[in-house]
C-alpha atoms as a printed R data frame, in Angstrom:
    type eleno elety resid chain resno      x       y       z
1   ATOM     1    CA   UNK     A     1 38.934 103.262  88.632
2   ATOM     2    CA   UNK     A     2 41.552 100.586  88.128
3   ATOM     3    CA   UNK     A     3 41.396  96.825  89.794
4   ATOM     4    CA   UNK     A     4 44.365  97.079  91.681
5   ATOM     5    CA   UNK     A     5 45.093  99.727  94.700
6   ATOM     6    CA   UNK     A     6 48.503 101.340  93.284
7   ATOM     7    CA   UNK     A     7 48.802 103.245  96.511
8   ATOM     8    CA   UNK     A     8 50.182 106.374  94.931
9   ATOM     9    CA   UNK     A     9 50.042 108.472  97.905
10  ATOM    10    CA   UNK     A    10 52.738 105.889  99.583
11  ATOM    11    CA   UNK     A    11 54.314 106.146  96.132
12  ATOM    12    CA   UNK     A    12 55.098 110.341  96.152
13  ATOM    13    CA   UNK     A    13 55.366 109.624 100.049
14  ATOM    14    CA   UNK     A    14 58.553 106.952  99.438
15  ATOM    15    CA   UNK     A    15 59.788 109.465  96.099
16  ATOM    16    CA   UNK     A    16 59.901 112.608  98.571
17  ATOM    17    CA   UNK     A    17 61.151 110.688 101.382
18  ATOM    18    CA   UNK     A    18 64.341 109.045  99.645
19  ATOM    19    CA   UNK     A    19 64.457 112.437  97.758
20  ATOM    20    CA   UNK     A    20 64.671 110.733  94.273
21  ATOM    21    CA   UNK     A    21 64.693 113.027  91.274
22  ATOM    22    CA   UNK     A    22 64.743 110.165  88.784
23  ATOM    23    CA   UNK     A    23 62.917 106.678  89.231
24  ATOM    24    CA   UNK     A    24 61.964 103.791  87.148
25  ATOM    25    CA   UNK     A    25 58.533 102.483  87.137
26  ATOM    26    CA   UNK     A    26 58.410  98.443  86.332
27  ATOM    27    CA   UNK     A    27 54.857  97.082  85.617
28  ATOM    28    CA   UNK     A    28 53.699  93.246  85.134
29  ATOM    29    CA   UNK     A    29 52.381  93.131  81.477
30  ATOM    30    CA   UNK     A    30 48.849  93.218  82.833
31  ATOM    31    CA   UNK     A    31 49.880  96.251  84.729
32  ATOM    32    CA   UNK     A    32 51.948  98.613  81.865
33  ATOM    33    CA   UNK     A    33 48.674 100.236  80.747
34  ATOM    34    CA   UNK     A    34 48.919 102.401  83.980
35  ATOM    35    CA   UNK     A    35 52.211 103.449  83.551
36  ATOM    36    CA   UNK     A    36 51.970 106.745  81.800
37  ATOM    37    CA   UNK     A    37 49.244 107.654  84.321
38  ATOM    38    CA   UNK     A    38 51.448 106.367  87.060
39  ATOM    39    CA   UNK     A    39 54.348 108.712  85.192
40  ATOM    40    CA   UNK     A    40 51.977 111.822  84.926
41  ATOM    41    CA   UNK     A    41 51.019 111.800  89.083
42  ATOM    42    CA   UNK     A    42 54.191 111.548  89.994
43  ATOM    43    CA   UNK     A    43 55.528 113.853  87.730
44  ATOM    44    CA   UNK     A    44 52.886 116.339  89.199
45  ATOM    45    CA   UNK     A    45 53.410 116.054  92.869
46  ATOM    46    CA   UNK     A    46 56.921 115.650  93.258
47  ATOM    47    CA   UNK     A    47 58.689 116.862  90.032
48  ATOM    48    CA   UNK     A    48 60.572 113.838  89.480
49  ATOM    49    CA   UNK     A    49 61.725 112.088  86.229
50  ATOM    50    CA   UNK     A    50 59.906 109.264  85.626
51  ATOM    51    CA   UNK     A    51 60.595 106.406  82.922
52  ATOM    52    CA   UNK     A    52 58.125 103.798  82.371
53  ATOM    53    CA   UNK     A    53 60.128 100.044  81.983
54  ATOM    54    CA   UNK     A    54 58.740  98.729  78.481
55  ATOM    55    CA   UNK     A    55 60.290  95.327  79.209
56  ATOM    56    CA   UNK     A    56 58.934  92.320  80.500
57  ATOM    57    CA   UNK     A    57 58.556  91.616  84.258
58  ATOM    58    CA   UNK     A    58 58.756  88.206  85.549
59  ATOM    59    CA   UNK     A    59 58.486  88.741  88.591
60  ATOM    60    CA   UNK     A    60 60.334  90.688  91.406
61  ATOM    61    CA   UNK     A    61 63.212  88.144  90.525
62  ATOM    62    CA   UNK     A    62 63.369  89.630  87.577
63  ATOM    63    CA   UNK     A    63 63.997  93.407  88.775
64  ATOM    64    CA   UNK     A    64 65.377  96.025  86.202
65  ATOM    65    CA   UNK     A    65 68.493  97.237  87.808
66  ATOM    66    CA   UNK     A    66 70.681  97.412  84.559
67  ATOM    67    CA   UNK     A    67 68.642  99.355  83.135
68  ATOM    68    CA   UNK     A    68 67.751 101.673  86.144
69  ATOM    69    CA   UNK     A    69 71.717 101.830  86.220
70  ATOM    70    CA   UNK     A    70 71.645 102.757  82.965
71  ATOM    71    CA   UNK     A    71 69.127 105.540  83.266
72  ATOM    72    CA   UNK     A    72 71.337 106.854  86.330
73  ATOM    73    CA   UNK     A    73 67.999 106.315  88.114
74  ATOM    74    CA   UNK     A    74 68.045 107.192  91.959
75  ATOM    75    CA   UNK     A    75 65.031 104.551  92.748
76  ATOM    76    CA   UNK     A    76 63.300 101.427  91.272
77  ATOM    77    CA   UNK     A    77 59.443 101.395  91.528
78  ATOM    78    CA   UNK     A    78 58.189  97.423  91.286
79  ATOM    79    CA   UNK     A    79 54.591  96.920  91.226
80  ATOM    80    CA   UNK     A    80 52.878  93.684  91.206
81  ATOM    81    CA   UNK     A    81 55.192  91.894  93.672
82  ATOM    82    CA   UNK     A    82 56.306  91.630  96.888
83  ATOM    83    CA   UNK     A    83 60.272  91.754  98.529
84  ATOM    84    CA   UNK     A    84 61.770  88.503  96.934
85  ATOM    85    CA   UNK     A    85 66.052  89.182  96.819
86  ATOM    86    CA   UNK     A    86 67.152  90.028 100.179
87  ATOM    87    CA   UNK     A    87 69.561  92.805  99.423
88  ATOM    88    CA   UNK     A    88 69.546  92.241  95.744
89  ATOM    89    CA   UNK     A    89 69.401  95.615  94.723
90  ATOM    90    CA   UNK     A    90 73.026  96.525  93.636
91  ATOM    91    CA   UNK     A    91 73.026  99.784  95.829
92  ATOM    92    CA   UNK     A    92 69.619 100.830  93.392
93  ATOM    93    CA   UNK     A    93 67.067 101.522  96.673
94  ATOM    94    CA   UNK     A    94 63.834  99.216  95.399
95  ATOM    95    CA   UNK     A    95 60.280 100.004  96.388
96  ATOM    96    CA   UNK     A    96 57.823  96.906  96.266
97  ATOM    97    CA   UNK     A    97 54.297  97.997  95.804
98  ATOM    98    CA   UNK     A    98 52.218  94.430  95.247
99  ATOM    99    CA   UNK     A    99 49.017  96.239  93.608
100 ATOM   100    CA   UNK     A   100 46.285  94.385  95.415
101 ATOM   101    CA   UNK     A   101 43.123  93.553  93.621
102 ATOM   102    CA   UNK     A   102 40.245  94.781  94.279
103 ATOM   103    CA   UNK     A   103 38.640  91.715  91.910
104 ATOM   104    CA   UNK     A   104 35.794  89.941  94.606
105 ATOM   105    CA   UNK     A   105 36.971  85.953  95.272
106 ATOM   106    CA   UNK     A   106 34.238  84.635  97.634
107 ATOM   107    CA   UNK     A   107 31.733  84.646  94.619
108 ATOM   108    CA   UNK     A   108 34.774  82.084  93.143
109 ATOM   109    CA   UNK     A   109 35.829  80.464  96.021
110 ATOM   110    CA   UNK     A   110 31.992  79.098  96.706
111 ATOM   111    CA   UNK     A   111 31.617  78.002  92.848
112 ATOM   112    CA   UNK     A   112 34.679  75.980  93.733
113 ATOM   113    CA   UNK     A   113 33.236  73.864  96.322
114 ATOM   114    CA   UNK     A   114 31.806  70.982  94.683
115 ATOM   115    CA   UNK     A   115 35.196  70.539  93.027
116 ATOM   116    CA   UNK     A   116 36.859  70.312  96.342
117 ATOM   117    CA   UNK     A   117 37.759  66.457  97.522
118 ATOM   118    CA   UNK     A   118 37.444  65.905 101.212
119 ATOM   119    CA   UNK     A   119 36.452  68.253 104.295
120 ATOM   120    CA   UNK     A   120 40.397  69.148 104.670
121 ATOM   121    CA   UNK     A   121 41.697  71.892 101.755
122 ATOM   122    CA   UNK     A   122 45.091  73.500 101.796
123 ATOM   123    CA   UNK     A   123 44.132  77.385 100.516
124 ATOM   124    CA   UNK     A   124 46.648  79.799  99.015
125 ATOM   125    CA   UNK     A   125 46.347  82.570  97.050
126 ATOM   126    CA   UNK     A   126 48.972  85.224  95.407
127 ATOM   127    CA   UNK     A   127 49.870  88.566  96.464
128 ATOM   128    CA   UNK     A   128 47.231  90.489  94.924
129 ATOM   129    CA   UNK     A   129 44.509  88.731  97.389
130 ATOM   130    CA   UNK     A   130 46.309  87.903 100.550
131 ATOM   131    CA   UNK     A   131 44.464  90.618 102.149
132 ATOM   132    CA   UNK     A   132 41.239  88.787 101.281
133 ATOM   133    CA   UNK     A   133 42.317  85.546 102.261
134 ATOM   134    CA   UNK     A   134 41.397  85.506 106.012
135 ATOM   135    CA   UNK     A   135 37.701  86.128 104.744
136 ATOM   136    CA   UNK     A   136 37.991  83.104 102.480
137 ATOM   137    CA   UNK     A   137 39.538  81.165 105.446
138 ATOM   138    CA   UNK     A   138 35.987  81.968 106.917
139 ATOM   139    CA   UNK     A   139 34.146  81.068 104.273
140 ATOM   140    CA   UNK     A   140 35.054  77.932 104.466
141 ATOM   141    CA   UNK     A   141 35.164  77.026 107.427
142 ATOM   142    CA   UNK     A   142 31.703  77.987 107.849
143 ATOM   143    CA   UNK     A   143 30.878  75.488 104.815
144 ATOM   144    CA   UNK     A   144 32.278  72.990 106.754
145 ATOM   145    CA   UNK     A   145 35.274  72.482 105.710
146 ATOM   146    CA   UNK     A   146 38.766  72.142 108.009
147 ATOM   147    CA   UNK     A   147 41.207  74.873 106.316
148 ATOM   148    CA   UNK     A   148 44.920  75.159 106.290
149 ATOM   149    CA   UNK     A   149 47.169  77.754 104.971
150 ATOM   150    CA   UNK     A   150 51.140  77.156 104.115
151 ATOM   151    CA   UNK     A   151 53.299  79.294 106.194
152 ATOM   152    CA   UNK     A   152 56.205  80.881 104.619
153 ATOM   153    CA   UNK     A   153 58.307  79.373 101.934
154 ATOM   154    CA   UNK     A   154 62.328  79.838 100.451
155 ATOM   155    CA   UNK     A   155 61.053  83.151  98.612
156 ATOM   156    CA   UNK     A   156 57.194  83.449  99.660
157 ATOM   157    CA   UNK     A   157 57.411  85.932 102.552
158 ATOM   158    CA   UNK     A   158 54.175  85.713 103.440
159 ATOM   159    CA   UNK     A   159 51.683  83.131 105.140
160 ATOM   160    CA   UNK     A   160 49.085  81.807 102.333
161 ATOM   161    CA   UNK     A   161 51.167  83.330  99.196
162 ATOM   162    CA   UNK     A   162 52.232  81.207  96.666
163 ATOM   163    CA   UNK     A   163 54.712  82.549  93.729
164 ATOM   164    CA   UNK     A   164 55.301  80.828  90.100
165 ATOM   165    CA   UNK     A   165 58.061  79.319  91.620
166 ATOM   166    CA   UNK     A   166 57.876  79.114  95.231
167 ATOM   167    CA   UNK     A   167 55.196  76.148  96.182
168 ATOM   168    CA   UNK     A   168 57.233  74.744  99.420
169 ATOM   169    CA   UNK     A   169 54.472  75.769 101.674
170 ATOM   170    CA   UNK     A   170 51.808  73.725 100.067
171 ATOM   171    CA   UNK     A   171 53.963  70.678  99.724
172 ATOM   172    CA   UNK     A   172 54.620  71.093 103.319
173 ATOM   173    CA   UNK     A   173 50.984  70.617 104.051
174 ATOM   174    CA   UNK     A   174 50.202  68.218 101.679
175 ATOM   175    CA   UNK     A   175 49.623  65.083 103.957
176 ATOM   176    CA   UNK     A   176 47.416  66.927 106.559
177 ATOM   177    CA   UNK     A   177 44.920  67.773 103.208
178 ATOM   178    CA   UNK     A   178 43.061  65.959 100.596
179 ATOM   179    CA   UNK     A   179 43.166  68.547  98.143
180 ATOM   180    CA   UNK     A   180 44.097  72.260  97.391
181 ATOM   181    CA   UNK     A   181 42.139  75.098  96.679
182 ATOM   182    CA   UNK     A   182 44.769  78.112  94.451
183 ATOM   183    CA   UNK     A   183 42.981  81.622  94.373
184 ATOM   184    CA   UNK     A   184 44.494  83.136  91.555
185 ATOM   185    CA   UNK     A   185 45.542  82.828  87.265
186 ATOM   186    CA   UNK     A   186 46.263  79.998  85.742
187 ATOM   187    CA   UNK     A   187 49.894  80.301  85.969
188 ATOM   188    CA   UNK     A   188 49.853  79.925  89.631
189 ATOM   189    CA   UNK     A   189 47.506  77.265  89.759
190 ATOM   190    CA   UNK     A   190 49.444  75.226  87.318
191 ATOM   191    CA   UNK     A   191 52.252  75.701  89.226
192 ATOM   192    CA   UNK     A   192 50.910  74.355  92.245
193 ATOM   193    CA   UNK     A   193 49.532  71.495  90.677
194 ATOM   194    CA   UNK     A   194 52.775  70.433  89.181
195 ATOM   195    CA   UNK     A   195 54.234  70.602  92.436
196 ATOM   196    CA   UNK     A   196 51.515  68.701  94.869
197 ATOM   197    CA   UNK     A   197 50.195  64.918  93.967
198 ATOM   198    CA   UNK     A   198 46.848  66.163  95.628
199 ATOM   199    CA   UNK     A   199 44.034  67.313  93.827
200 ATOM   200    CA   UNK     A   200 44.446  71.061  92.912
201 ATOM   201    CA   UNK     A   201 41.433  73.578  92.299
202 ATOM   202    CA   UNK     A   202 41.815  76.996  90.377
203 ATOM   203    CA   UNK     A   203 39.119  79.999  91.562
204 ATOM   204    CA   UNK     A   204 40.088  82.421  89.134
205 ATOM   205    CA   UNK     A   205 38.731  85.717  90.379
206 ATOM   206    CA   UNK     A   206 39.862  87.745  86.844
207 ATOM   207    CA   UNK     A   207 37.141  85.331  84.382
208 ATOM   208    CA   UNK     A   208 35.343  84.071  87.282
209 ATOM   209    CA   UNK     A   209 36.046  80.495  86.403
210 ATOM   210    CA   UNK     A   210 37.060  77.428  88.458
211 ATOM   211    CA   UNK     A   211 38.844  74.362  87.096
212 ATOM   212    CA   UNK     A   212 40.727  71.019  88.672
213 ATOM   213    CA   UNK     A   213 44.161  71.233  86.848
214 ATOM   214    CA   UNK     A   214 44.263  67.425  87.513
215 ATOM   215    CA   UNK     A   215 44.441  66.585  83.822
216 ATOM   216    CA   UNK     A   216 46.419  69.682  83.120
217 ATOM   217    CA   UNK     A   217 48.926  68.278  85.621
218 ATOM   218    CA   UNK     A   218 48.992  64.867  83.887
219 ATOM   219    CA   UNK     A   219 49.429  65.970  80.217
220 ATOM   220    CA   UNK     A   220 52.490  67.933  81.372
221 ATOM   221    CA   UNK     A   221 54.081  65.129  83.633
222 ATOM   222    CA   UNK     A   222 53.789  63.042  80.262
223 ATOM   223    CA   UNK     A   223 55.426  66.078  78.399
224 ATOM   224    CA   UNK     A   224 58.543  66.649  81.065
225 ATOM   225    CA   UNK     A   225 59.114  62.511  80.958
226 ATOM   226    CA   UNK     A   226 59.250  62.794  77.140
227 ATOM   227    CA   UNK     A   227 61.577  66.224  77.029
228 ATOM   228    CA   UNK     A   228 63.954  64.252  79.451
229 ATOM   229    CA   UNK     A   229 64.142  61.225  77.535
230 ATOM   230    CA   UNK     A   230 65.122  63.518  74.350
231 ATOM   231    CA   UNK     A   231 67.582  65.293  76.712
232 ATOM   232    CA   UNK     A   232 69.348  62.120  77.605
233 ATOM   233    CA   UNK     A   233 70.209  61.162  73.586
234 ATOM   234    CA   UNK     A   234 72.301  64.701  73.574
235 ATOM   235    CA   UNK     A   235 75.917  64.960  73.799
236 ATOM   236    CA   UNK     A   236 76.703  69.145  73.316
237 ATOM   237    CA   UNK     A   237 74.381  71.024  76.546
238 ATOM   238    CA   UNK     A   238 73.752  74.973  76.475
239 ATOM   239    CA   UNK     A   239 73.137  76.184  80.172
240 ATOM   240    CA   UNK     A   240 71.250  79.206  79.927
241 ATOM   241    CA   UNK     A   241 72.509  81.816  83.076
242 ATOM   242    CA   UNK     A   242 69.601  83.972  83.059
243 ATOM   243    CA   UNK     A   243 70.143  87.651  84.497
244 ATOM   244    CA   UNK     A   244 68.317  87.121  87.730
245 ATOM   245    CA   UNK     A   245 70.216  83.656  88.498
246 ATOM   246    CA   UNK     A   246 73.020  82.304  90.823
247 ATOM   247    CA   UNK     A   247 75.947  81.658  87.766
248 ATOM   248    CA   UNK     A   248 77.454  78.714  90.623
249 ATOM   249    CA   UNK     A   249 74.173  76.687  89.924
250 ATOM   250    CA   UNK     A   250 75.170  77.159  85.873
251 ATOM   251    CA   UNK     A   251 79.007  76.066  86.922
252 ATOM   252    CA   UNK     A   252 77.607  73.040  88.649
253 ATOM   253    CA   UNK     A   253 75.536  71.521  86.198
254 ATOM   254    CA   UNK     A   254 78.897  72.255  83.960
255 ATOM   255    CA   UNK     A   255 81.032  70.877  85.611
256 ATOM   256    CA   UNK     A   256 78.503  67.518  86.155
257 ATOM   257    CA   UNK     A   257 77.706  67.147  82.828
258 ATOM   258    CA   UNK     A   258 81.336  67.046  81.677
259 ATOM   259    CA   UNK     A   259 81.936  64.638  84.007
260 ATOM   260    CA   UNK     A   260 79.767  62.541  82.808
261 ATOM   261    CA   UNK     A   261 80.957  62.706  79.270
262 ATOM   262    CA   UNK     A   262 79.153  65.881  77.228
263 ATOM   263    CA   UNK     A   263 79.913  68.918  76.257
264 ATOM   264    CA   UNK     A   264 78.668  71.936  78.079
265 ATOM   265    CA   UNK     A   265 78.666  75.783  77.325
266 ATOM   266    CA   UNK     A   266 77.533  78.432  79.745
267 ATOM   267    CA   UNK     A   267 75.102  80.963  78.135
268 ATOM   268    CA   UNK     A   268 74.176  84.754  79.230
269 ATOM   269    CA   UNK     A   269 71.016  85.592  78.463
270 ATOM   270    CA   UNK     A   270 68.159  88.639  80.368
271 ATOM   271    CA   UNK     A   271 65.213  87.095  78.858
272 ATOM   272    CA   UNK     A   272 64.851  83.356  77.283
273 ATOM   273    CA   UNK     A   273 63.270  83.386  73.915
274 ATOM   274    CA   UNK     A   274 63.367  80.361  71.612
275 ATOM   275    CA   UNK     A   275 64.662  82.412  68.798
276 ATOM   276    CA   UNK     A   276 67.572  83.446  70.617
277 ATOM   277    CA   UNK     A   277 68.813  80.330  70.882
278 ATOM   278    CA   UNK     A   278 68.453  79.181  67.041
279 ATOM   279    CA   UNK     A   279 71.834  80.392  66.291
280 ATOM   280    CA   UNK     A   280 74.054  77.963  68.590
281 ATOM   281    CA   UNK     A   281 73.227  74.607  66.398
282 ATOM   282    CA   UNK     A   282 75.883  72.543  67.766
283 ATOM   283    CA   UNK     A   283 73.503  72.659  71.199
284 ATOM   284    CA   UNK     A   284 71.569  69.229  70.987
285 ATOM   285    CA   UNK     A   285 69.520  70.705  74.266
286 ATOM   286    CA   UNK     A   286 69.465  73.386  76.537
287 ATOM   287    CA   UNK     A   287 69.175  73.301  80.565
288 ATOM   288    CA   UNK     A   288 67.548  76.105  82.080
289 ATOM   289    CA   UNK     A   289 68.895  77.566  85.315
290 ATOM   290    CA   UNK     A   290 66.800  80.120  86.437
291 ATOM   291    CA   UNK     A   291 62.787  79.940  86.997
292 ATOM   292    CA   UNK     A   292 61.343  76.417  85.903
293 ATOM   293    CA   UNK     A   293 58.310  77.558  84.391
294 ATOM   294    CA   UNK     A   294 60.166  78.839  81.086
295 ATOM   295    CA   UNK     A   295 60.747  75.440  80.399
296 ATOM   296    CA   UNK     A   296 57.575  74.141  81.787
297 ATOM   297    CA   UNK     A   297 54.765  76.025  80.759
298 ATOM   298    CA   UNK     A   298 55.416  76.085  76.574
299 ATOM   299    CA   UNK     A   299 58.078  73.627  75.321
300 ATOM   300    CA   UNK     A   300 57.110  73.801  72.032
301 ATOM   301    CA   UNK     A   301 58.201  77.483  71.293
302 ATOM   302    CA   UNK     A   302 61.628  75.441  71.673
303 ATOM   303    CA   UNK     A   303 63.077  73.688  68.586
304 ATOM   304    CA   UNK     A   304 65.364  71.838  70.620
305 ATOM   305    CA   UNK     A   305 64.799  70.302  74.497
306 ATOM   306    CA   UNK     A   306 65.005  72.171  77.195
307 ATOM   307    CA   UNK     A   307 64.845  70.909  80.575
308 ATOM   308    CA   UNK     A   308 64.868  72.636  83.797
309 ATOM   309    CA   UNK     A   309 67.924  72.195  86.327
310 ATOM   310    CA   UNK     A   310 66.078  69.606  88.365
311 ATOM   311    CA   UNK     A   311 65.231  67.300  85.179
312 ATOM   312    CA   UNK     A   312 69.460  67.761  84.284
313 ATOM   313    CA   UNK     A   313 69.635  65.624  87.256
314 ATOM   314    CA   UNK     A   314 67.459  62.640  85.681
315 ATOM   315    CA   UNK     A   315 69.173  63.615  82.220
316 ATOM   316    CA   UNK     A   316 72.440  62.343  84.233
317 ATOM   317    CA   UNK     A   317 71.250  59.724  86.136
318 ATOM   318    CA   UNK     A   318 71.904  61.442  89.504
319 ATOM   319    CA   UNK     A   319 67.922  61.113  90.658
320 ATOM   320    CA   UNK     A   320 65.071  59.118  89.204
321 ATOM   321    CA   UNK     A   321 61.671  60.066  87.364
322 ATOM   322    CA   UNK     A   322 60.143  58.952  90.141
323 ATOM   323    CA   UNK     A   323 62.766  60.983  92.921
324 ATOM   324    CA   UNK     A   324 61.790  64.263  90.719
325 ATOM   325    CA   UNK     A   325 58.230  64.181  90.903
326 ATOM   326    CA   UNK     A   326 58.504  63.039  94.870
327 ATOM   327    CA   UNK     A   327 59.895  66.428  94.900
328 ATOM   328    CA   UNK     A   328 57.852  68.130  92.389
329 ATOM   329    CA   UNK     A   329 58.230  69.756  88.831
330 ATOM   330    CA   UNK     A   330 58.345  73.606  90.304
331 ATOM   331    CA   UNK     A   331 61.310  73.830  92.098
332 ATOM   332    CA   UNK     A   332 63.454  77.334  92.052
């Protein structure tokens, strides 16, 4: 029995509903391995076509509508995430399914406590185990502690969640706690960690481990300060315009850099990878306009700098170090 609830009878329920004959299924890399099962029980009950997306999913920012276009598909399937574009879909109809785990988190959540700072903890968890965060609300509570949850953020539709690039709720919070408690991976723990100034716990429910990304938070503060400082030495700028971005942000940060005296091209590109970017060596650095944690998370894949569209702002003098982290690192 898989982890994760798939809910395939809502699945042939929305197919037969919409009356789609051809549909593409997009999985989170940790989720592909059920796609030709996924392909085979729909196939079954409702005769449809089915193709299985092979390409990387970001997250439902990052939603395959070219290609669905392309495949003259009559309905996107998107598991692993919840509704994040508000009428994004270029006329493709999208179906969110987030897979919720069925992974246990109190058995995390209590090895966590004597990591926790203080009787007041902000708690927030991803989509996968928002259903189980009222019990971990109790949990606590009953431990003794004082709990608060973020409400809703800019693209997290839903009290408690968190997303890789969506930590406004927690920051919101931040003075009435003295330190956070992230149910989830390491990517969304990191994320809210480079985001808060508080002390920030990872329960990781998948390895049953819990850390304080304290450290981890400092080592990449150190890193960003250093990639900036490289950053400001360059005179020729590539700004990448991912596929799932705004292209005015890209024009702005054109437009500002040229008036302040560099060079600036606008790139296209569906997915950044450091190799793709080997070939434009008049570039001295590369600003990154869509979600922050490309940048963030492993800058040495990148033989060149590459700062997010927040640090372009230090780069050119418009904020300070010190006015960036006030507003934190993660920032979409």
């Amino acid at each position: 029995m898989s982890m994760y609830d798939l809910e395939e009878d809502r699945l042939v329920a929305e197919i037969t509903g919409r009356g789609a004959r051809r549909l593409l299924i997009q999985l989170p890399d940790g989720l592909k391995n059920e796609g030709p099962r996924l392909a085979s029980f729909v196939r079954e009950r409702t005769g449809a076509e089915v193709f299985v997306s092979a390409s990387s999913a970001w997250g439902a920012c990052d939603l395959s509508l070219d290609a669905a276009a392309r495949l003259k598909a009559d309905l996107l399937v998107h598991y692993g995430h919840n509704e994040f574009l508000r009428d994004g879909s270029n006329g493709i109809p999208v179906v969110y399914i987030p897979a919720k785990s069925r992974h246990e988190i109190i058995p995390v959540v209590d090895k966590a406590l004597p990591l926790l700072q203080g009787p007041r903890i902000g708690l927030a968890t991803v989509v996968q185990h928002l259903h189980n965060l009222p019990d971990a609300v109790k949990f606590l509570e009953e431990k003794g502690f004082k709990v608060q949850v973020p409400g809703r953020g800019p693209w997290s539709h839903d009290t408690g969640q968190v997303l890789g690039c969506d930590y406004f709720g927690l920051k919101r919070i931040e003075p009435e706690v003295d330190s956070f408690l992230i149910v989830g991976s390491y990517f969304h723990g990191l994320g809210a960690a480079l985001s808060l100034e508080k002390s920030t716990i990872l329960a990781d429910p998948y390895d049953k481990t819990v850390q304080s990304l304290d450290q981890d938070r400092a080592r990449i503060i150190r890193q960003r300060y250093a990639m900036v400082e490289k950053a400001r030495q360059a005179n020729n700028f590539g700004i990448i315009k991912p596929g799932q971005s705004n292209p005015t942000i890209a024009l702005n940060i054109q437009h500002q850099l040229e008036e302040n005296g560099k060079k600036a091209v606008l790139l296209y590109a569906d997915e950044i990878r450091p190799e793709k970017l080997l070939d434009f060596t008049d570039v001295e650095a590369f600003v990154d306009t869509a979600c922050p944690r490309l940048a963030l998370d492993d800058p040495e894949r990148f033989s060149k700098p590459i700062v997010t569209r927040d640090e372009i702002m230090v780069v050119m003098g418009a904020w300070t170090w010190e006015q960036l982290l006030e507003r934190g690192l993660v920032r979409l």
